[in-house]
N, C-alpha and C positions, 0 to 999 in steps of 0.2 A: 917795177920798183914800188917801195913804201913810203906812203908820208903817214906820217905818225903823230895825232892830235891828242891835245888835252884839253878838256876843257868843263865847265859847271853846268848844272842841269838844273836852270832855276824852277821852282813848283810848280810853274805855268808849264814847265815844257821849253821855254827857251833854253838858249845857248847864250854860255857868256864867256868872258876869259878862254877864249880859244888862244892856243901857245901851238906851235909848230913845235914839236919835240923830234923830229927826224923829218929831214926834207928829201925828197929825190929829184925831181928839179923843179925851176921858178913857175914853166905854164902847169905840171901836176900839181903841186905846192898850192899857189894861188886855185885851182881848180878845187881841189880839197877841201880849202877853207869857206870858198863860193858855195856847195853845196851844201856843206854842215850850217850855215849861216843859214838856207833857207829850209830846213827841216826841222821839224817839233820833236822831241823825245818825251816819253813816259819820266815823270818825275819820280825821286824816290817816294816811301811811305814806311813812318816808323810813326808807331802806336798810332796808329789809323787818321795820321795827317802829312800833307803832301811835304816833303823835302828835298833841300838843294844838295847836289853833289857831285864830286870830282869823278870825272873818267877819262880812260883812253882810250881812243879808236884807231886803226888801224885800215887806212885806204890805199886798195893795192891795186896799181896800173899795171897791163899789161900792154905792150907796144909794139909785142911783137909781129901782129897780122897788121899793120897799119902802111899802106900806100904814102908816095912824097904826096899822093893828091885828099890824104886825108880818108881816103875812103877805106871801111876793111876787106880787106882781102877776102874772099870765098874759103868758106873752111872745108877741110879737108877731110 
């Protein structure tokens, strides 16, 4: 499944106004948000100074080699 985020890329590299635009469920969802919160991104740069701005990303879970015990399965 996809959770589907929006959110601003302040000049520093922070993340701000993160919005959940597609959920696929609450522990990916919440996951999604937990990691974008702790990662920096490159800010934009228009006439050679740093700028804030809107994007979307796109976090995609796959579930399907996943044991009830949590562990993934040996791939094949």
């Amino acid at each position: 499944g996809t959770v589907l985020l929006s959110f601003i890329v302040e000049p520093n590299g922070i993340l701000s106004n993160i919005v959940v635009e597609k959920e696929f469920n609450h522990l990916c969802t919440n996951e999604a948000v937990r990691v974008l919160k702790n990662t920096k991104w490159k800010p934009g740069i228009k006439d050679g100074k740093l700028i804030r701005y809107k994007t979307k990303y796109p976090i995609i879970f796959n579930l399907n080699n996943i044991n009830k015990d949590n562990a993934t399965s040996e791939q094949r």
